[in-house]
N, C-alpha and C positions, 0 to 999 in steps of 0.2 A: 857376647853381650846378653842379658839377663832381658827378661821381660820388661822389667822395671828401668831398665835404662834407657832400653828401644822407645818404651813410651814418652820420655821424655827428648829423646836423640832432636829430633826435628827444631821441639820448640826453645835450644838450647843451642842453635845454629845463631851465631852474630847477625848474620843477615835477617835469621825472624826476629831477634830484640830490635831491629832497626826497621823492620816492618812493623811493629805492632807498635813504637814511637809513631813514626811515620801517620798508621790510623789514627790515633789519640790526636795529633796536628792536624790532619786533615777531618776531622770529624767538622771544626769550625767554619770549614769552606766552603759554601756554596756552591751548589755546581752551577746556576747562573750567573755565580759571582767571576768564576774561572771563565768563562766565555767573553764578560766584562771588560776584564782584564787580559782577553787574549784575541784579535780579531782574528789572528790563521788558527785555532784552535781545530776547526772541524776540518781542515786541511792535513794538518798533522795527527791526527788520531781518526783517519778513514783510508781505504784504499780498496783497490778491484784485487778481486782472489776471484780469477777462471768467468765465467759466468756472473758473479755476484760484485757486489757494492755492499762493502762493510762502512757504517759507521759505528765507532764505539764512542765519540767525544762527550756523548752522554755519562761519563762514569767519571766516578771519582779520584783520577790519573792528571799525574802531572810527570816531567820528565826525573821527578829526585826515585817517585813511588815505581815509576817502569824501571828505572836502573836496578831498585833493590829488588824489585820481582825477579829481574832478567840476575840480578847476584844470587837469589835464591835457586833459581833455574840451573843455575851454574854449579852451584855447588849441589846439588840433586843429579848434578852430571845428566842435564834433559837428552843435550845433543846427543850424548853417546848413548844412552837408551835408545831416543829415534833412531840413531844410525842403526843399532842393534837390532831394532823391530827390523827394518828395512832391508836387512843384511842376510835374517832369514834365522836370527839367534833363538834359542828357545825362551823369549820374555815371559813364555806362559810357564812360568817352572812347577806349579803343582801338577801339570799333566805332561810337563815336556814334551812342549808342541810350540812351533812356530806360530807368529801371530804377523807375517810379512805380509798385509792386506794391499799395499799397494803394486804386488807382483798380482792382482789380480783385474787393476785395473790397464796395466802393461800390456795385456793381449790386444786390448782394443787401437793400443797406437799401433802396434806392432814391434813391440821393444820385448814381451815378454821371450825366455827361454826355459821355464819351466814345462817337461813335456807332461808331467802327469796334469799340470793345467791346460797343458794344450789341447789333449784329448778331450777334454772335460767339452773348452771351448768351441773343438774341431765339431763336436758328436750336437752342443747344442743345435745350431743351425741348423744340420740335416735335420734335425726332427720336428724344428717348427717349420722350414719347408716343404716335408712330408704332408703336413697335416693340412698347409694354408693351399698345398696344390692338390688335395685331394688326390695324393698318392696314399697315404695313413689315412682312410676309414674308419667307421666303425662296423661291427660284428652283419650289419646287413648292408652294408656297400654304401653308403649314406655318409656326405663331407659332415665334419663336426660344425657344429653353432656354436657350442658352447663349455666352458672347460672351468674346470674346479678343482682349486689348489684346496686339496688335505694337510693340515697342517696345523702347528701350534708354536708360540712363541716366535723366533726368527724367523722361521721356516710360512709362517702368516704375516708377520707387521710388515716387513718389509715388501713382500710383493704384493699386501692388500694396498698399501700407501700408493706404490708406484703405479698400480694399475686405476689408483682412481685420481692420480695428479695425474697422469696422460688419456686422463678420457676425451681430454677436451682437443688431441691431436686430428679429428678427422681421417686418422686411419685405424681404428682399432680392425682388428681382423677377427677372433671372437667376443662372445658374452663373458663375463668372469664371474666367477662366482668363489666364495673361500670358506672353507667350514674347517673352525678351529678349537671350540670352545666342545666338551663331551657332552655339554645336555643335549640330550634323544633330539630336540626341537631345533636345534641349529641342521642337522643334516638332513629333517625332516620338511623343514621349512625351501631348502636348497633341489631337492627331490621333487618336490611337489612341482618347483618352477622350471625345471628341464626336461628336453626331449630326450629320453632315453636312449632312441637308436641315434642323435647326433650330439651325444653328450662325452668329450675326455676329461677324465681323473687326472691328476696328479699327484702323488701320493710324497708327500716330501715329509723325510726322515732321515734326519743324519744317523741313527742309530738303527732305523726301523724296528726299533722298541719298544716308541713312547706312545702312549697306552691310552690316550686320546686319538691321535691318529690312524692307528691301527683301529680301532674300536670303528670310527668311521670309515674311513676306510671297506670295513668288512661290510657295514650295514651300504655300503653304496655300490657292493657289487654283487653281493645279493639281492640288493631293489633291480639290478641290470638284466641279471640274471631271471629274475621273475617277469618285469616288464618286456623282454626282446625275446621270450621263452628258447633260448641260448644257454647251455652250461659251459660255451668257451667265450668269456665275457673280455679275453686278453687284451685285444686291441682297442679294446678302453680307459687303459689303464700304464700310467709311464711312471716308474718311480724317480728319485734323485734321492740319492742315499751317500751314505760314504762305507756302506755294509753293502754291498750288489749282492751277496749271497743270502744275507737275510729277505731281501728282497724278492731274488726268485725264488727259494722259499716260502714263500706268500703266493707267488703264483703269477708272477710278475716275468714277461718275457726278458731272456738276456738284451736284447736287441733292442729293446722300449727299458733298460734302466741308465741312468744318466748321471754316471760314479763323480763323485767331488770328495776332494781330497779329507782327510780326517781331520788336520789342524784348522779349518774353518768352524769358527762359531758359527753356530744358527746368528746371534744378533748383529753380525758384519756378512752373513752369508747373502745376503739380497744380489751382491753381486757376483757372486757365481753361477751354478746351477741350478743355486735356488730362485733365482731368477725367469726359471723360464715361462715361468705364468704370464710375465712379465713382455716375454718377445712373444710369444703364441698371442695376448692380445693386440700390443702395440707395435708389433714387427722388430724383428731380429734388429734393425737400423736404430731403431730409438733405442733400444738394448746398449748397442754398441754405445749411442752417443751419452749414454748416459757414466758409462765407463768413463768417456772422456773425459767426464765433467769430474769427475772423481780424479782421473789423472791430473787436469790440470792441478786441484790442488794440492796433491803430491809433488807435483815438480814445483810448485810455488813454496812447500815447507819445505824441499829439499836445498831448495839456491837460494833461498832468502834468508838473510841474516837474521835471528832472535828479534833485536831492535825493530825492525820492520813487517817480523812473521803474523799475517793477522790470525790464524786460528791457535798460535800458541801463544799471542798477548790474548785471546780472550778464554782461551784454558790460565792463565796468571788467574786474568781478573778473578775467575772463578773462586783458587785459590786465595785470592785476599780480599773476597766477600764473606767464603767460607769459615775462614779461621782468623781475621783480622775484624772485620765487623757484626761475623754471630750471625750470618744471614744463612739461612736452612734450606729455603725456597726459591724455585727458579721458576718465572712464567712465561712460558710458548704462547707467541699470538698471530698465526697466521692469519695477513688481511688477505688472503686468496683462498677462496670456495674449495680448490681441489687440494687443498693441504690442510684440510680440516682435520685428517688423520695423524699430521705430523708428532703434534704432544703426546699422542700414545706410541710412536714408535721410538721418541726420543724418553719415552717414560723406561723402557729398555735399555735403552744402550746407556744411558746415563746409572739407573738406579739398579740395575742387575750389576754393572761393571765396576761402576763406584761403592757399591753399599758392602763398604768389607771395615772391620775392625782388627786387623792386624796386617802386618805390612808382608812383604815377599819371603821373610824367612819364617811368619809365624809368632812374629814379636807384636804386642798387646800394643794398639798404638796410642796416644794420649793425645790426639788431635780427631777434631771433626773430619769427615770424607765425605761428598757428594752431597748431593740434594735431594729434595721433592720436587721433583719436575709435572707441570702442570700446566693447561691451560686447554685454550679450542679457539675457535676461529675467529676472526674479528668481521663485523659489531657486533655481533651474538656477545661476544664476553663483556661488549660494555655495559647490555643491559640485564647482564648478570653479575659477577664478580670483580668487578672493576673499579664498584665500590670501596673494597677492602683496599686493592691497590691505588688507591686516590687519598683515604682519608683513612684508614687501617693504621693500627700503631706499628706496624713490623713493615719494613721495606723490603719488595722482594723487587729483586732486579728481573726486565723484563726484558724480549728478543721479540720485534717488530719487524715480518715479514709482506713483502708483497713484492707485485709484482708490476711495473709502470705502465704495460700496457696488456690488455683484455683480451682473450678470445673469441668476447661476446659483448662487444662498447653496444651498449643501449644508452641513448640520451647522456646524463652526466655522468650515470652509476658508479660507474668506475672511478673517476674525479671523485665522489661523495667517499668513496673507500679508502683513497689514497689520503686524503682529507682529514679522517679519523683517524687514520695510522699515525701520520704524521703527529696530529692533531694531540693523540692520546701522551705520545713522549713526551711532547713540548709542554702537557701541561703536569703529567709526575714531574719532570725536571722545577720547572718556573712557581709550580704551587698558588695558591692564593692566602696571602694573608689576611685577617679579619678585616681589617682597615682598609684594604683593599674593596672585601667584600661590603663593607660597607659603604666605601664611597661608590662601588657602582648600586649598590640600591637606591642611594639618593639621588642620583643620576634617573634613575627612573620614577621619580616620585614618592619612593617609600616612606612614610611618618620616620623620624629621627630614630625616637625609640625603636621601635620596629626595626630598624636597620641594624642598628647597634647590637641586638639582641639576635637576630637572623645573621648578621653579618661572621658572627660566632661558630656559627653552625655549616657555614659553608668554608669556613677556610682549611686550605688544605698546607702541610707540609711542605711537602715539594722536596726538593733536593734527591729526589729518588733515581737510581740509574738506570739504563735502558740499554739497549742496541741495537740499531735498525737497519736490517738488512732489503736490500732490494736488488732485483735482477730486471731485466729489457721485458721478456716473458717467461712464462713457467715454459721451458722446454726441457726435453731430457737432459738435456748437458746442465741447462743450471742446476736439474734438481741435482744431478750426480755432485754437483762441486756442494752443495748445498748440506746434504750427507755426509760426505767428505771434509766438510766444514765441522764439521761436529763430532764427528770422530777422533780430528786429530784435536782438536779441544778438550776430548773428555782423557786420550793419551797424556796430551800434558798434563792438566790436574792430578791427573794417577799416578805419573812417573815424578811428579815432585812430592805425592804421598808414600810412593814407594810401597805401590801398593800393586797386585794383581790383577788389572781389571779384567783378564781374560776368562777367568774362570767362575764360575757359581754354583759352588757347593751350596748354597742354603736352599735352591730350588730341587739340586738333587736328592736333596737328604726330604723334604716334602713328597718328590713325588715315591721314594721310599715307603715311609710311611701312609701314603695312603695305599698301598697294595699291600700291606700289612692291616688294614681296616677293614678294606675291601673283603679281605676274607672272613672276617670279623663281620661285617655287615649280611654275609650270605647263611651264618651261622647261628646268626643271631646275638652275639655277645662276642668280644675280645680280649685277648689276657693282659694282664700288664698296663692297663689301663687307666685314666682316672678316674674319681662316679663321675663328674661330668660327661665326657666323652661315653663314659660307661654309658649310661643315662640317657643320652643321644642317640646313639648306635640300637638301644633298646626301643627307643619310639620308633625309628626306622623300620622296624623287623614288624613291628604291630600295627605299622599301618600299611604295608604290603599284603598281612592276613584277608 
């Protein structure tokens, strides 16, 4: 197959002419009108996945448009891809590496039989027990306070999220701290506020190469070194790598590093070994039950039929917002405080996994992939950005989190939250028409004109879709399914793009070239360049003088 064909292969499938009919008919239908005309509507398009309550009957679905999604699925051959991931196949083919994520959350029922994960999971445990019973010290005999995951990208988002949606558990056992970004003032910042003789590293690197890490990394064990006036600063210090050699190399005890397998991404690694920030703050058990929560929704995609699979009808929807109604953007609105971090962890796994322009063999693809994924916590967003999503000319389908019941019920607060959440779908769905708006300003006494003219101004659309998820409370297991949920979401969109999501070449080829600058920057000038960059590179050099 030639370039040229590959990019037209998809949108030349029967099933997408009958999808993109399908949009064109459904563009006229209200989605208040479908509730209208449907009273079990929210019955038939919701259901419990592990921990969580999905609704999606907010969207633009009816039973003709799931059939042709799920004939699209079919002929994408979804199932036999998942079975594939699951199986343990090399789905990641530009690296030939397995991507079977749910053999890791197995350990935690007890079902797993991979031993190179065994060990992995065997070796966590001792070491956060080590530490919480004050058998692992530091350099002057002194139990650790407080511990600092080194890290960048997977190896950060996911154990910074997890350790600040379980703050609110009453058990945390240390401080966290995480330094991921390489400006001087993030590890500077992190330094300043800990005890040196009760402070452990973590140095998480799947490569122990990447040059953020490392870079930190060295500047925090030399501040160890100098504050505990110590040149054996070891017992401070645990890596998680998938290179152990690289590792003690650095200077890293065999005994304090914590090997994970090579086929794990950093941005699905949260539930491995890079995890362990994760159980040294909130205990090995939340660890665990977070696993769970992740399994349950692996066993929920694996025995549920397509028709009924909630996280792969809303990897569809994805796909026939994507490429059947033009929509680009996706908004994250966590109405709970401790998943304020969610939209940038899912700004990864979504837009690192999705953002590829050619499909699994290298063929130029002639369809949209993935989104802009966006948002932050709610009501923070409403009296920001909520605007655009209300009365904006572009529809962006939105994902409404919370959670029913509070860690911390003060008076109604929580009622006032759930309120909004709700509040916010019901009213992108239902919209306000001018006439509308107008009859409630007369209602309140507004002059005719006045109304008529204002009434204008306040009418909104509507018809916009949503999906609102809620759990009992944030606990570990829901957040696991939660994650979980959105994984195998972004799998199905991918595997009906016939695309790679495991891989990201465009981040490696960046951090490439800046250590090709790098050296350029210390020189003052670099070759091959363009003036601009030239140009740049040269103010740099002149104001270090």
């Amino acid at each position: 197959m030639t370039q040229d064909d590959a990019s037209h292969a998809l949108s030349a499938l029967p099933e997408w002419q009958t999808l993109t009919q399908l949009a064109d008919a459904s563009a006229s239908t209200l989605l208040k009108t479908r509730f209208q005309n449907d009273p079990n509507r929210a019955q038939c398009y919701s259901g419990d996945l592990g921990s969580l309550f999905v609704d999606y009957s907010k969207h633009h679905l009816d039973q003709d448009i799931l059939d042709a999604l799920l004939a699209l699925a079919d002929s994408a051959k979804l199932s036999e891809k998942l079975s594939a991931q699951r199986s343990g196949a090399a789905v990641n083919n530009t690296e030939n590496r397995k991507a079977s994520y749910p053999d890791l959350r197995q350990w935690a029922s007890k079902t797993g039989s991979d031993p190179e994960l065994a060990n992995m999971y065997d070796k966590m445990p001792q070491l956060v027990d080590a530490v919480h019973s004050g058998k692992h010290t530091g350099t002057t005999g002194k139990a650790f306070t407080d511990v600092v995951n080194i890290g960048i990208g997977g190896s950060d988002f996911g154990p910074r999220l997890l350790c600040d949606a379980l703050s609110n558990q009453g058990s945390t056992k240390l401080k966290a701290h995480f330094a991921a970004n390489i400006d001087p003032s993030v590890i500077s910042d992190i330094l300043a506020q800990t005890p040196p003789e009760t402070t452990l590293f973590l140095v998480a690197s799947k490569s122990f190469g990447t040059q953020e890490t490392r870079s930190n990394a060295e500047a925090a064990m030399a501040w160890l070194r100098a504050a505990t006036g110590q040149q054996d600063i070891s017992d401070h210090v645990i890596a998680i790598t998938s290179k152990p050699s690289a590792a003690e190399a650095f200077g890293i005890k065999p005994s304090q590093i914590l090997s994970v397998p090579e086929w794990i991404g950093g941005r699905f690694s949260v539930w491995s070994g890079f995890g362990l920030a994760v159980a040294l703050y909130a205990g090995m058990d939340a660890f665990k039950d977070f696993l769970l929560g992740g399994h349950d929704v692996d066993q929920h995609v694996e025995n549920t039929p397509l028709t009924d699979n909630i996280p792969v009808i809303l990897g569809l929807l994805d796909v026939w917002y994507r490429n059947f109604w033009g929509y680009t953007s996706q908004a994250i609105l966590p109405y709970e405080h401790r998943l304020g971090l969610l939209p940038t962890y899912l700004q990864q796994l979504f837009m690192e996994s999705a953002g590829k322009s050619v499909d699994v063999n290298g063929n130029r693809l002639g369809t949209g992939t993935g989104n802009v994924i966006w948002g932050t916590e709610g009501t923070n967003g409403q009296h920001s950005f909520h605007q655009l999503l209300h009365q904006g000319g572009d529809a962006i389908p939105c994902d409404f989190i919370t959670a029913l019941r509070s860690y911390n019920p003060i008076a109604d607060q929580h009622q006032a939250l759930v309120a909004n959440c709700f509040g916010q779908s019901l009213v992108l769905m239902n919209g306000q028409s001018a006439a509308e708006a107008e009859a409630e300003l007369l209602s309140q006494g507004v002059p005719p004109e006045e109304a008529a003219t204002l009434g204008k101004h306040k009418a909104m659309l509507g018809n916009k879709p949503s999906t609102t998820i809620t759990m009992e409370m944030l606990t570990p297991r829901a957040l696991g399914s939660l994650i979980a949920l959105y994984e195998y979401r972004l799998f199905t969109a991918s595997f009906i793009w016939n695309i790679n999501p495991f891989d990201q070449w465009g981040v490696e080829r960046g951090k490439q070239v800046s250590k090709l600058l790098m050296e350029g920057l210390s020189n003052g000038g670099a070759k091959d360049v363009d003036s601009s960059t030239a140009q740049l590179m040269q103010r740099f050099a002149k104001a270090q003088q």
